[in-house]
N, C-alpha and C positions, 0 to 999 in steps of 0.2 A: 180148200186152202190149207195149207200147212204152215205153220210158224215154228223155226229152228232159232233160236239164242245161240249165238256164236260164240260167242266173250262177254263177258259182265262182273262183275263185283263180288256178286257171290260165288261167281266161280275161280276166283282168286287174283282179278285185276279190271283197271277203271277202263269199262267199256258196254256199248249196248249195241255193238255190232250184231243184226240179225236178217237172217233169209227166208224169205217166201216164196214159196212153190204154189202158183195154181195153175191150172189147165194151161194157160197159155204162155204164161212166162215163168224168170228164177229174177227175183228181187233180191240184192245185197245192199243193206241201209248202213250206214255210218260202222265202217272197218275199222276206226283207229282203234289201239288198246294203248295203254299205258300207265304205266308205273308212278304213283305220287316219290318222290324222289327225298322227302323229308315228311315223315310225320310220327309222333311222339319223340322230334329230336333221333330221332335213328332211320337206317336207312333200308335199302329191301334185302331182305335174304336172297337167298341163293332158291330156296323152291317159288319166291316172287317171281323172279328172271326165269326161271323153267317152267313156270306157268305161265307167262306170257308168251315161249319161247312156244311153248305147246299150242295154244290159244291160237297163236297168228299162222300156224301151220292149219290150224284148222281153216281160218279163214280166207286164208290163198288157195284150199280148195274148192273150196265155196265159192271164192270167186273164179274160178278159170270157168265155172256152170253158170254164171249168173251169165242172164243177159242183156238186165239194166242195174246200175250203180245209184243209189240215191246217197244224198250229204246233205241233210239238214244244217248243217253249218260247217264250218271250217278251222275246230282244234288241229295243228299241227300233223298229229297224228292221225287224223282221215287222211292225208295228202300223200303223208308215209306210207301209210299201208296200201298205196294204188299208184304206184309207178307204170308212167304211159305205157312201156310195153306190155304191160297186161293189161289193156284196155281193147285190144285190137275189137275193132268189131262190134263192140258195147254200146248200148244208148245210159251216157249220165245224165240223172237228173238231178241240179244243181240248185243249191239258194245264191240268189243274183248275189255277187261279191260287191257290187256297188254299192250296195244298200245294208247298212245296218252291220258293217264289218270295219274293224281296225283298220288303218294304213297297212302296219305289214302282215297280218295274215290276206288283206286284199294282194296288195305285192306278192306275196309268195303263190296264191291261187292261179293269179294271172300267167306267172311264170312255169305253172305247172300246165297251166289251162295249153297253152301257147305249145307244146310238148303232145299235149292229149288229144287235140284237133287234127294231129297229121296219122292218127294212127283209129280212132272212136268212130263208131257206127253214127252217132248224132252229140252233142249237148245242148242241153237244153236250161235255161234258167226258167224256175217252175215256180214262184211263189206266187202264191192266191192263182194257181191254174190247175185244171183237171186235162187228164191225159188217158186214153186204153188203148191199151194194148191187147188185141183181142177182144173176150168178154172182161176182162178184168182192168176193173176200173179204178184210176186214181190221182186223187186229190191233195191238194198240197196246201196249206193254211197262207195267211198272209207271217210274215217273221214278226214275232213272240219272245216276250223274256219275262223270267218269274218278276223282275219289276221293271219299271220306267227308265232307271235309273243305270241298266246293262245296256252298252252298247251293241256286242256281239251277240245278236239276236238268232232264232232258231226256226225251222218250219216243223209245223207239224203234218206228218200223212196217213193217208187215208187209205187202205189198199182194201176194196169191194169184189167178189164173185156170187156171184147168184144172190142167196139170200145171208151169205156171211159178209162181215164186217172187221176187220183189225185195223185199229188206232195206235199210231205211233208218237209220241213226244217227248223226247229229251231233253233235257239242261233246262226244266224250269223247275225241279224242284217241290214239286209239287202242288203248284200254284196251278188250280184250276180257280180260275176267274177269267172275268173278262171275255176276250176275244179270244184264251185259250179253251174255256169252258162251254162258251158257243161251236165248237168248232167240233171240240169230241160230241156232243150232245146233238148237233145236224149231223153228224154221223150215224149214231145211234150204233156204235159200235156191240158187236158180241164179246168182244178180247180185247183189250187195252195192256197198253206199254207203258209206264210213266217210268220217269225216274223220280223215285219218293223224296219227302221232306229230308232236310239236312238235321238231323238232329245228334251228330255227333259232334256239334261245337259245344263252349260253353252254354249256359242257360241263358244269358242274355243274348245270345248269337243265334236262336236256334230260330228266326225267322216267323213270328206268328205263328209255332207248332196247331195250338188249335184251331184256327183260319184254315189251315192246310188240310188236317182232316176235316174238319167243315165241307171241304170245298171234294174232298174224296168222296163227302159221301153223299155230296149232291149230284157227284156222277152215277152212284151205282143208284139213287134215289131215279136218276131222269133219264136213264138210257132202258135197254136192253141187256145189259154188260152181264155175262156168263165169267167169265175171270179177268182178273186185272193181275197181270206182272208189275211187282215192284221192284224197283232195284237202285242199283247205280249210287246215288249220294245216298240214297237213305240204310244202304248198307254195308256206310264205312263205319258204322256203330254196328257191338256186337249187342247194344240192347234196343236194338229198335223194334223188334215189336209191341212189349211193354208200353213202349212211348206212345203208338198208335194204336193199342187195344181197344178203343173205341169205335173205331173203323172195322175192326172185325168183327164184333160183335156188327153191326149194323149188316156187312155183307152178311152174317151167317141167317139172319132173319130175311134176306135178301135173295139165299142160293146161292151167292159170286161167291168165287173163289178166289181166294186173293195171295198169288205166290210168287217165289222169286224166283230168277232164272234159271236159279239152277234146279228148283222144284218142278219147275215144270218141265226140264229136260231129264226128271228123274234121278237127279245126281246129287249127291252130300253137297251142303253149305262148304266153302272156302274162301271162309272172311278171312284172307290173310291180311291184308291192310287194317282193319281193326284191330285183331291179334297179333299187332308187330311187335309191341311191347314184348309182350306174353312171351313171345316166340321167340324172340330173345333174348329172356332171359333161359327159356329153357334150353338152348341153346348154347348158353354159356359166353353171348356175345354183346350183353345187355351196358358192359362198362366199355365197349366200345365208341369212339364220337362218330360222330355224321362226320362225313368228309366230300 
């Protein structure tokens, strides 16, 4: 099985678009990318939009190959980045929009859905069901949110071949608990996907940081886990390792490797959203306002 990181945070914008290749099939999981549009009071340069610009060229080629589409949830931007005519022929596997979704991003799903049915090989709504294609096996959680209290809830997946395992889970934040922590741990994944704690708000905002690694390191404590990608929220701080150096220390007595996307696609860090500041001031654009 192969795992490619498409787009992601550390590669210079918010996304965890990613492809899998194993013997039978090309998995493309959550395509959106996009741009925070306000943060530190300023807004994106011009290498943000070229990096995204880059990014989603990437991803429209990856998907013309893929031959199934997964959406663990439905941010705007999944929808964007899979306009029906590039579906022809595709089997998508969907989180039921009835469930555990806003009025309009339901509305707007339906409307896209209704578009994607006269042109799609299959769709399917997949939560808490397992599907193969092939040998390759996979499994979809029931929908999850780092708490009780998020409506727009997410699935997590499972994609199995032979004796490998990759675990995929997005927008919690890094809350393994619960029915989230049961789920990677019945897996017993080799490689894991999270998107890490939020620790780039204030210090009263930063969600239970030590709970969260607690709960990290009861996954690399109960699994199998060879590496864990971190990314996504937890690296819209350009100090978040610092923050979780307790969790590394535990992987490194562990063996897991614990890297972001763009480490394990071999490529330099491009926190540009945490460095927007920074970057404009070097830029000379820093007394500029948001508009």
């Amino acid at each position: 099985m192969q795992i490619t990181p498409l787009a992601a945070e550390s590669l210079g914008a918010r996304s965890m678009a990613t492809f899998i290749e194993t013997m039978d099939t090309r998995i493309l999981i959550d395509p959106g990318i996009w741009l925070m549009e306000k943060r530190f009071d300023l807004r994106p340069l011009a290498v943000e939009h070229w990096t995204v610009e880059k990014m989603s060229r990437r991803v429209q080629l990856f998907l013309e190959s893929a031959r199934a589409i997964v959406l663990t949830h439905f941010h705007p931007s999944q929808i964007e980045a899979l306009p029906p005519e590039s579906l022809a022929d595709k089997t998508l596997f969907i989180k039921n929009p009835n469930q555990y979704t806003s009025p309009d991003r339901r509305n707007k799903v339906f409307a896209w859905m209704s578009e994607v049915r006269k042109v799609a090989k299959d769709l399917e709504f997949v939560d808490n069901k397992v599907f193969r294609l092939g040998s390759t096996r996979i499994e979809f959680s029931k929908p999850v949110a780092e708490n009780p209290d998020i409506y727009n809830r997410v699935l997590q997946v499972s994609v199995q071949e032979a004796d490998s395992c990759f675990v995929f889970s997005s927008e919690i934040a890094g809350a393994c608990h619960g029915n989230i922590l049961d789920f990677i741990c019945r897996q017993n994944p080799d490689m894991l996907y999270l998107d890490g704690p939020v620790t780039y708000r204030q210090q009263g905002e930063i969600y239970n940081l030590d709970e969260k690694v607690s709960a990290l390191k009861a996954v690399i404590e109960s699994t199998s886990l060879q590496k864990m990608i971190l990314d996504h929220h937890i690296c819209r701080d350009f100090q978040w390792r610092h923050k979780i150096e307790p969790l590394f220390k535990v992987a490194q007595d562990r063996g897991v490797i614990i890297q972001t996307a763009a480490e394990f696609r071999g490529e330099p860090l491009q926190l540009l959203e945490s460095r927007r500041k920074q970057l404009h001031e070097e830029t000379g654009l820093a007394h500029l306002p948001y508009e």
